[in-house]
C-alpha positions as CSV (number, residue, x, y, z in Angstrom):
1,X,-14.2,-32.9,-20.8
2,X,-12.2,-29.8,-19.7
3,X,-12.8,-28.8,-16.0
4,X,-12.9,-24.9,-15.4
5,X,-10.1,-23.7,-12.9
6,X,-10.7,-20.7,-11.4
7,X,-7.5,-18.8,-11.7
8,X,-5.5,-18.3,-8.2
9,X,-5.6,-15.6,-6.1
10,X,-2.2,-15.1,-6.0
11,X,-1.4,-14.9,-9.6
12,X,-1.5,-11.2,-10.2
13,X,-0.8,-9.5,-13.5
14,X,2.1,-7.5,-14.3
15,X,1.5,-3.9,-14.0
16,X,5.2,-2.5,-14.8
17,X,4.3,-1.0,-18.2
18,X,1.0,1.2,-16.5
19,X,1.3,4.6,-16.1
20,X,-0.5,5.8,-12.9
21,X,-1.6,9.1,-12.8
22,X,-2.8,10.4,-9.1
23,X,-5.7,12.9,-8.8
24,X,-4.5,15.4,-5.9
25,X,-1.0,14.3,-6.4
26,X,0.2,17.7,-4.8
27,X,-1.7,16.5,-1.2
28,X,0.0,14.3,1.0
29,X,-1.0,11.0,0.6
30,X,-0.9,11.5,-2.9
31,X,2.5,13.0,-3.3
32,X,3.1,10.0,-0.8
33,X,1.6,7.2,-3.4
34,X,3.1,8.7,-6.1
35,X,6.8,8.7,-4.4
36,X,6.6,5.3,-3.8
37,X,5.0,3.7,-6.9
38,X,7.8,6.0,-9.2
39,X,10.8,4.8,-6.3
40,X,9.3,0.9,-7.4
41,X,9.7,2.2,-11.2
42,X,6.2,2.8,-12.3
43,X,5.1,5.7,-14.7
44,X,3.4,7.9,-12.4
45,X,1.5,11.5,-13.2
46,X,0.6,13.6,-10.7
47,X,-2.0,16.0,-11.4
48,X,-3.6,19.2,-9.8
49,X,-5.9,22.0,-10.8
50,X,-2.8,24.0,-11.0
51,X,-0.8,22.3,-14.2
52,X,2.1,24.7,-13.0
53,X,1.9,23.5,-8.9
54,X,1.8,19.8,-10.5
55,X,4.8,19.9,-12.3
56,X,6.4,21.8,-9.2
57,X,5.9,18.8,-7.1
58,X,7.0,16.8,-9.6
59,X,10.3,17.9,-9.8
60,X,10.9,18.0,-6.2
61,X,9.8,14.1,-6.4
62,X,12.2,13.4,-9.5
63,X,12.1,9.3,-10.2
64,X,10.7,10.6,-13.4
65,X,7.3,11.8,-12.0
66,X,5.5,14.4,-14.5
67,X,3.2,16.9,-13.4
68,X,0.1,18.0,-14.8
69,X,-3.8,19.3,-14.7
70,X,-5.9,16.8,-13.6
71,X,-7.8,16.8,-16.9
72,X,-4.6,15.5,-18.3
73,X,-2.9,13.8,-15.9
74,X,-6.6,11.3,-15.8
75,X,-6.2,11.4,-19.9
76,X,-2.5,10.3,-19.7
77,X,-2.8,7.9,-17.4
78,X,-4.0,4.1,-17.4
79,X,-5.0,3.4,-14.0
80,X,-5.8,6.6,-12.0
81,X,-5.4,7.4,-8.2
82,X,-7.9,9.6,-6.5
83,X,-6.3,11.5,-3.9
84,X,-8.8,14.5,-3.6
85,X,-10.4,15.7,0.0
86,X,-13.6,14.5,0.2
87,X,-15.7,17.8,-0.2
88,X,-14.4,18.2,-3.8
89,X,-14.7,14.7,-4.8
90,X,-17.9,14.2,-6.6
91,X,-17.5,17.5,-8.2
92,X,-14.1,16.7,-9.5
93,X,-15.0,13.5,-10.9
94,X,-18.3,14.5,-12.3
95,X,-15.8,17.0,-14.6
96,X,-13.6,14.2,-15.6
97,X,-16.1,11.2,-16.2
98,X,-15.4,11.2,-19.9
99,X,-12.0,11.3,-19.8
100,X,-12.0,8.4,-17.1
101,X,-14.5,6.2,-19.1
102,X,-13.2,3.0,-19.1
103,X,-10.0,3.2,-17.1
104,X,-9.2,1.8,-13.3
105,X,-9.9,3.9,-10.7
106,X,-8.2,3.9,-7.4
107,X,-10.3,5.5,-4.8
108,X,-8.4,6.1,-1.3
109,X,-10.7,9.3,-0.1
110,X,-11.7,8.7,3.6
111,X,-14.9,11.0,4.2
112,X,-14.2,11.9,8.0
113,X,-15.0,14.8,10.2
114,X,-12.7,16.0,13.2
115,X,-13.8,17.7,16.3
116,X,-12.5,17.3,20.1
117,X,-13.1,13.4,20.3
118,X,-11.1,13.1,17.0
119,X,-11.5,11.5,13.6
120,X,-15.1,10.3,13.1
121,X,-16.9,8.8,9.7
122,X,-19.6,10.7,7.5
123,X,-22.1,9.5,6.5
124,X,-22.4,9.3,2.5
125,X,-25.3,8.8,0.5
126,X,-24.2,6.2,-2.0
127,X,-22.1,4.2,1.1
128,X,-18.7,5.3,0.8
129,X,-16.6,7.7,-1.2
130,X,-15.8,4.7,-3.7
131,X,-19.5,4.0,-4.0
132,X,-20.0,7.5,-4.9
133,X,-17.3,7.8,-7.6
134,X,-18.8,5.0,-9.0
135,X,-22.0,6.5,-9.4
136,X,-20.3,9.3,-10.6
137,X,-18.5,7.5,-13.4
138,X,-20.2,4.5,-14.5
139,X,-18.2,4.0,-17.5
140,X,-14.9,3.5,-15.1
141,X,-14.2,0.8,-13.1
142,X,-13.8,1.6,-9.7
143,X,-11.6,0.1,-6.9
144,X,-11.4,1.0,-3.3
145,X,-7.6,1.1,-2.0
146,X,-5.1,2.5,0.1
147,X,-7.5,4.1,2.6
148,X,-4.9,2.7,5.7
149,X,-1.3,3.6,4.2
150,X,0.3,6.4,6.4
151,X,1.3,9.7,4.4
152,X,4.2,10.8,7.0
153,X,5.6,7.1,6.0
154,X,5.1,7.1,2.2
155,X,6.8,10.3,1.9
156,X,9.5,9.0,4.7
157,X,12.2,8.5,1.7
158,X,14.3,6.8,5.0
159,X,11.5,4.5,5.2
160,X,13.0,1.3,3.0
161,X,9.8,-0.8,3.4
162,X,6.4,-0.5,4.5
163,X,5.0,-3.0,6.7
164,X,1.2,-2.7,5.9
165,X,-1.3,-4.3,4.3
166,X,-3.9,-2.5,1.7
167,X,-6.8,-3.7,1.2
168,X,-8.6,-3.6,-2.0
169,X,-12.1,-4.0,-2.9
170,X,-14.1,-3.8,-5.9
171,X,-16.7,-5.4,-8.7
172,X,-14.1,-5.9,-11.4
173,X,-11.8,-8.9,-10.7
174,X,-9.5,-7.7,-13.0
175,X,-9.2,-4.8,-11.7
176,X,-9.1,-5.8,-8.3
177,X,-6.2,-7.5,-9.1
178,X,-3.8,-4.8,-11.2
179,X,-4.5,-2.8,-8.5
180,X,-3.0,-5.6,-5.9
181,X,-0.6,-6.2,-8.3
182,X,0.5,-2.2,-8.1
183,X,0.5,-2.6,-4.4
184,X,2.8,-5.2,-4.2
185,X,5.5,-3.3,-6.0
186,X,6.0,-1.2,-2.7
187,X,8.6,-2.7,-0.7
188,X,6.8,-4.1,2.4
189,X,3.2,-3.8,1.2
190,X,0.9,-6.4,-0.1
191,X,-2.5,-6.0,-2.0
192,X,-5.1,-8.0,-0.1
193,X,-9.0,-8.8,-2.2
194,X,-11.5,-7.5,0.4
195,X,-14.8,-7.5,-1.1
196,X,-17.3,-5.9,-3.3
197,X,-16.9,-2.3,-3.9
198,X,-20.5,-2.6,-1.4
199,X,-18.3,-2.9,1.6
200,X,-16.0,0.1,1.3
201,X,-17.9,2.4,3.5
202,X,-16.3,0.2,6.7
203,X,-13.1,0.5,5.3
204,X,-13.2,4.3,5.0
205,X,-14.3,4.6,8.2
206,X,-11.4,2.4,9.6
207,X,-9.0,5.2,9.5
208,X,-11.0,7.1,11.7
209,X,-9.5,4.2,14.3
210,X,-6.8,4.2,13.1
211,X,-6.1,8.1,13.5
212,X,-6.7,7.5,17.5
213,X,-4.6,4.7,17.8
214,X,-2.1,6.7,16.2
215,X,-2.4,9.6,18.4
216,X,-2.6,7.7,21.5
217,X,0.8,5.7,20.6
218,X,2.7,8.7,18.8
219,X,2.9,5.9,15.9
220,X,1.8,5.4,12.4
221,X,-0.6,2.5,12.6
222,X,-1.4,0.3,9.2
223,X,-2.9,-2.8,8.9
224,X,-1.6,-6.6,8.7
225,X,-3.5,-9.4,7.5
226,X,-3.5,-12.8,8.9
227,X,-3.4,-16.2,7.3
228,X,-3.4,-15.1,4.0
């Protein structure tokens, strides 16, 4: 009788051949994701609503980053990145759920509000932004990550390494894991399994701490995880 092993958590796929596309790749964090992941060697697409201000950034990236509309930047890609401020998320994702069908999706949005305290969470219907794009596109297979990775430092090109942690959560354990597995091709930065795609919405909300911290220390907090 053959026992069932279940597979490590450490053995992660390889992702090298995947081309990544990023939704709001012309934004900050996503210009900043897309830097890094091309700098490791990945594919990487960057779209926009503006095909022409997509491939603008891209050239300014170089490392072989293309540009495009987000309609074909999500139709190009394998795994895609959702970069996109929150108030035009589920709008933007309701117009690309066929496209998307079936593919990894990245979600890194962080729903927060700003007023003279700082950074605070919003409250979203379905839990979290990740929750809500996958309500949005139930033929995709959703993964919250990247909600804690500093933009100043991904698009830092002095910045050799990046010492943070991202945690990823999601349904799909597959998925889950490419996604950990494109994580760990940033120097410094390891993909850590959080969770069901259930508990994103304390995730989001993190960064809303981690904005203050930052502010009070003039630094650009991440996250490191112990033990693991």
């Amino acid at each position: 009788m053959t026992e069932n092993v279940a597979p490590s958590p450490y053995d992660l796929p390889d992702v090298t051949d995947l081309v990544v596309g990023v939704l709001g790749g012309t934004g900050e964090q996503g210009r900043g994701l897309a830097v890094r992941l091309a700098r490791a060697g990945q594919q990487v697409v960057i779209g926009s609503r503006a095909a022409e201000r997509a491939e603008a950034a891209a050239s300014e990236i170089g490392h072989g980053v293309r540009g495009a509309d987000n309609a074909a930047c999500a139709a190009a890609s394998d795994v895609v990145v959702v970069a996109v401020p929150y108030d035009g998320h589920r709008d933007l994702l309701a117009s690309l759920a066929g496209v998307l069908d079936g593919k990894v999706v990245i979600d890194c949005v962080n729903p927060l509000g700003f007023d003279k305290q700082g950074a605070f969470a919003l409250a979203v219907e379905e839990g979290s932004a990740a929750q809500q794009a996958a309500t949005v596109l139930p033929g995709s297979r959703v993964v919250g990550a990247f909600h804690h990775v500093s933009a100043v430092l991904l698009l830092d090109e002095s910045v050799d390494s990046l010492d943070t942690d991202v945690l990823v959560l999601g349904d799909d354990r597959a998925a889950t894991d490419t996604v950990q597995a494109l994580a760990g091709r940033i120097p410094g930065m390891r993909g850590i399994y959080a969770g069901r795609l259930r508990n994103c919405g304390q995730v989001e909300s993190m960064t809303a701490n981690l904005i203050s911290m930052n502010r009070r220390y003039k630094r650009h907090a991440g996250l490191r995880v112990t033990d693991v």
